[in-house]
C-alpha positions in Angstrom: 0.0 0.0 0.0 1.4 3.5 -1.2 1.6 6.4 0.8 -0.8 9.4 0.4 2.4 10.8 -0.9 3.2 7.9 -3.5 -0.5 7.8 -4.3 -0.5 11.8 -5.5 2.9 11.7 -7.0 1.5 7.9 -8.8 -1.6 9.6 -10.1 -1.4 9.6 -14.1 -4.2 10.3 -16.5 -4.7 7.4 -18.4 -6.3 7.0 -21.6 -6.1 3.2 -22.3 -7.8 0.7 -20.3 -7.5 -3.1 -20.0 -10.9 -4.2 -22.5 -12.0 -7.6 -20.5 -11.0 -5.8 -16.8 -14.3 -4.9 -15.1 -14.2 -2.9 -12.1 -15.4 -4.3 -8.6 -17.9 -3.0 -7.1 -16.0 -3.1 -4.1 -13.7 -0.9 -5.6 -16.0 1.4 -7.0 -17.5 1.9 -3.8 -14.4 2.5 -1.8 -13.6 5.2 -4.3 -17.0 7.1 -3.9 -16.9 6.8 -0.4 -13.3 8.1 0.2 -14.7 10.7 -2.9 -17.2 11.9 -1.2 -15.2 12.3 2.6 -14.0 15.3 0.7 -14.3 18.8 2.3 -16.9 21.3 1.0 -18.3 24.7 2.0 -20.5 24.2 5.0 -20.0 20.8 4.7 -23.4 20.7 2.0 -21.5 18.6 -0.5 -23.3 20.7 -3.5 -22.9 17.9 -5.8 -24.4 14.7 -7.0 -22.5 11.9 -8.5 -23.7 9.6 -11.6 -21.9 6.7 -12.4 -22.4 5.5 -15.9 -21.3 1.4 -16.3 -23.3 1.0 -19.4 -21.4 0.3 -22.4 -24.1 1.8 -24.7 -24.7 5.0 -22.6 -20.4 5.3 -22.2 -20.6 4.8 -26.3 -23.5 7.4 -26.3 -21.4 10.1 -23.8 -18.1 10.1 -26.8 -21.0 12.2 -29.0 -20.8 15.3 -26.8 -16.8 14.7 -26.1 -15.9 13.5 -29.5 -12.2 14.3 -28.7 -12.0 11.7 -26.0 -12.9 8.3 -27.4 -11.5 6.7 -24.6 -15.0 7.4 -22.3 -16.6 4.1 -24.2 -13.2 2.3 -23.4 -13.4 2.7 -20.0 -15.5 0.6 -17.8 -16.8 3.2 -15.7 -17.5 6.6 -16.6 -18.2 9.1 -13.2 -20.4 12.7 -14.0 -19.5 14.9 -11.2 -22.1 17.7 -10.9 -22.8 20.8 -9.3 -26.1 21.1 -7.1 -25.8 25.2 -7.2 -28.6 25.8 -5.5 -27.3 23.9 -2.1 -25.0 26.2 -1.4 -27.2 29.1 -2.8 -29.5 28.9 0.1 -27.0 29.3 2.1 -24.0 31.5 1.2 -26.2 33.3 -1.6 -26.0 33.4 -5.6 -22.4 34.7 -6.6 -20.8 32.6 -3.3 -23.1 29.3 -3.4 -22.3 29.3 -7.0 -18.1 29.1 -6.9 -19.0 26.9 -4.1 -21.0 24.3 -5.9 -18.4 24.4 -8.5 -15.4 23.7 -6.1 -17.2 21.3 -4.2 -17.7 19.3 -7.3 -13.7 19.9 -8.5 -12.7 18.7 -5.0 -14.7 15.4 -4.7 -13.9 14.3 -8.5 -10.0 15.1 -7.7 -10.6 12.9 -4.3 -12.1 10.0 -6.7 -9.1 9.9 -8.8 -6.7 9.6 -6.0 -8.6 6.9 -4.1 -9.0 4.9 -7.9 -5.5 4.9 -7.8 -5.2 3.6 -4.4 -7.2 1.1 -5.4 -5.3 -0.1 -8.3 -6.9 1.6 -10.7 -5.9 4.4 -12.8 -8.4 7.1 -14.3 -8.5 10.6 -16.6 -10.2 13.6 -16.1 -12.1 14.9 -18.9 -13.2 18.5 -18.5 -14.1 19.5 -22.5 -17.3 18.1 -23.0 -21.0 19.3 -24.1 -22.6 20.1 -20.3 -26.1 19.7 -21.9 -26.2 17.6 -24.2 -24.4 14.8 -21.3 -27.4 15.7 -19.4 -29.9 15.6 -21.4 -28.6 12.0 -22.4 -28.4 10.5 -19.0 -31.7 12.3 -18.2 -30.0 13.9 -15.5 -32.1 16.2 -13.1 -32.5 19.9 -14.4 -31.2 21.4 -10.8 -27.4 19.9 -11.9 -24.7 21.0 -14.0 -22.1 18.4 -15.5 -18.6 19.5 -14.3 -16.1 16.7 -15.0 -16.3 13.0 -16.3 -13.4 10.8 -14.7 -13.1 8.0 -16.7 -11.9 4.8 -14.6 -10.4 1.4 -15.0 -7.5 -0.6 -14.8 -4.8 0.8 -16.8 -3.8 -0.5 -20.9 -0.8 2.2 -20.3 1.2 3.7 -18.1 2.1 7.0 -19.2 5.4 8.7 -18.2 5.3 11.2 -16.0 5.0 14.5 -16.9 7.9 17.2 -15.8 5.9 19.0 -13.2 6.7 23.2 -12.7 9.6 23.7 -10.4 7.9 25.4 -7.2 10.2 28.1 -7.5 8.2 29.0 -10.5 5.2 28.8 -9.1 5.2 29.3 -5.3 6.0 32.8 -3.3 6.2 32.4 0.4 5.2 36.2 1.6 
């Protein structure tokens, strides 16, 4: 078992996926509970969470991210959605709003880590029709599509990517 540590620096966006590799539902289920453990503003974790395992409806979700082929390829496609209007009763329009949106952020970034925890590998795909996802899965009108993580055991493993040295990026004041 990895560290937290090894897990994060482990964590590679994967695009290839072993085809005859289910994932268990074990598995699955660890991953949205550790997911959803996740902070979030006022602890109202503004999101829902759809998890798409049908091949035909994975197939279906490549139409409105025609760029990532991969979705159908994957056995399990996760739609991480905003619930605005949680955090809107509570923190108001502009606040409730960015809140929603990085509640939603946080808990599909906590999915990816715990996937590869458990074994697994994943890829975040953030370029996709927001509409015409929902309208597919018939997802409620009160949600808004913010990330698909695609997940399953990896086909690849990519190398890793030179990251920005922090001296580039990080200013201790």
């Amino acid at each position: 078992m990895w560290s937290f540590f090894e897990t994060v620096r482990n964590r590679h966006s994967v695009r290839r996926y072993e085809p005859d590799m289910e994932v268990e539902r074990e598995k699955l289920h660890a991953i949205l509970e550790t997911a959803t453990a996740a902070p979030s503003a006022g602890d109202l974790q503004a999101y829902q969470i759809f998890v798409v395992t049908d091949a035909v409806q994975r197939q279906n979700l490549v139409e409105f991210s025609p760029r990532h082929e991969f979705i159908a390829e994957a056995p399990v496609c996760i739609v991480f959605c905003a619930d605005p209007q949680r955090s809107v009763d509570r923190f108001g329009e502009q606040a409730g709003k960015l809140f929603a949106m990085q509640d939603t952020t946080i808990v599909a970034s906590y999915a990816q880590l715990a996937a590869v925890a458990a074994g697994l590998a994943s890829a975040w795909v953030g370029d996709f029709e927001a509409k015409g996802v929902a309208a597919l899965l018939g997802l409620p009108a009160k949600v808004e599509p913010i990330a698909l993580i695609t997940v399953g055991y990896p086909a690849e493993l990519p190398e890793l990517t030179p990251r920005v040295p922090l001296t580039e990026i990080v200013e201790f004041l």
